[in-house]
C-alpha positions as CSV (number, residue, x, y, z in Angstrom):
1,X,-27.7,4.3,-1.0
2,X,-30.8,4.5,-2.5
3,X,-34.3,7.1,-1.4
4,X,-36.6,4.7,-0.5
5,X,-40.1,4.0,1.9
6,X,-40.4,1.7,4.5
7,X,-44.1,2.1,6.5
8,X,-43.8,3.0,10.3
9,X,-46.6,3.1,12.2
10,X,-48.7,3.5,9.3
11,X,-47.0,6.4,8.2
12,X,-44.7,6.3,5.1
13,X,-41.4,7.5,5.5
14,X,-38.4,8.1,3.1
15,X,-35.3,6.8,4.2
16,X,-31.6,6.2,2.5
17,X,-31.5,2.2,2.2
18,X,-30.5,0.1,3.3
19,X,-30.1,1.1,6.7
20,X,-29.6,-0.3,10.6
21,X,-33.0,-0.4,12.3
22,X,-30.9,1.5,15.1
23,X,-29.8,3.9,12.9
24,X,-33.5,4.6,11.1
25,X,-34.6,4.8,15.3
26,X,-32.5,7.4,16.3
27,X,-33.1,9.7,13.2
28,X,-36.4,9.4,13.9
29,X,-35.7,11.3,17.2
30,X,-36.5,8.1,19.3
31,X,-33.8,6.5,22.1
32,X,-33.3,2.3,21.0
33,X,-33.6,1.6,24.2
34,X,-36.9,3.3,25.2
35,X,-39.0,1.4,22.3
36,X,-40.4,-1.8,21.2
37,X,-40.1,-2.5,17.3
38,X,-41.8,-4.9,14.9
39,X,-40.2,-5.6,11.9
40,X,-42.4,-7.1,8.9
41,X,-44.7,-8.9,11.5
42,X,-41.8,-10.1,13.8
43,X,-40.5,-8.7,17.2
44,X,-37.1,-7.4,17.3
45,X,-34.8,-7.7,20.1
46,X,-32.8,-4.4,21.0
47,X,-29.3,-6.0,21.1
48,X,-30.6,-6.7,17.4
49,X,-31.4,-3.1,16.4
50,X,-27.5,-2.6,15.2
51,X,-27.6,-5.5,12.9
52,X,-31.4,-5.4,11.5
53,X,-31.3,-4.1,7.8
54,X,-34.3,-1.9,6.7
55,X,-35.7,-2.6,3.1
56,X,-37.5,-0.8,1.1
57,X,-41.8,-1.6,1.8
58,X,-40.4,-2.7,5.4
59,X,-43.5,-2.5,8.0
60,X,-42.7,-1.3,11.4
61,X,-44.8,-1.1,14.3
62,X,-42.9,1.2,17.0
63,X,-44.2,1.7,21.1
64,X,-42.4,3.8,23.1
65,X,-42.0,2.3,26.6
66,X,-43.6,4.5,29.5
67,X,-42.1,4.0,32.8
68,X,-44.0,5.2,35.8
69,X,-46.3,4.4,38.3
């Protein structure tokens, strides 16, 4: 596996490629299930996350979900 960037949020971020969406998630500190994700423009599913491949100059767009009243 190779060092590379993908762009979260606007932020770069180094990550070993390629690697599960799911994966990249939870080393980010965040739960799958408590976020929505964009990958490259296209909304992702979260009994996807598992299966969904990061490459390098991938473009996420991450929202945590807020539950409350």
């Amino acid at each position: 596996m190779n060092p590379s960037t993908v762009t979260a949020n606007g932020q770069p971020i180094s990550v070993r490629l390629p690697c599960p969406l799911e994966e990249f998630l939870v080393a980010q500190g965040l739960l799958p299930r408590s976020v929505v994700v964009e990958h490259n423009g296209e909304a992702v599913a979260p009994s996807e996350f598992s299966q969904r491949q990061l490459q390098a100059g991938d473009r996420l767009e991450i929202v945590k979900i807020v539950a409350g009243g």
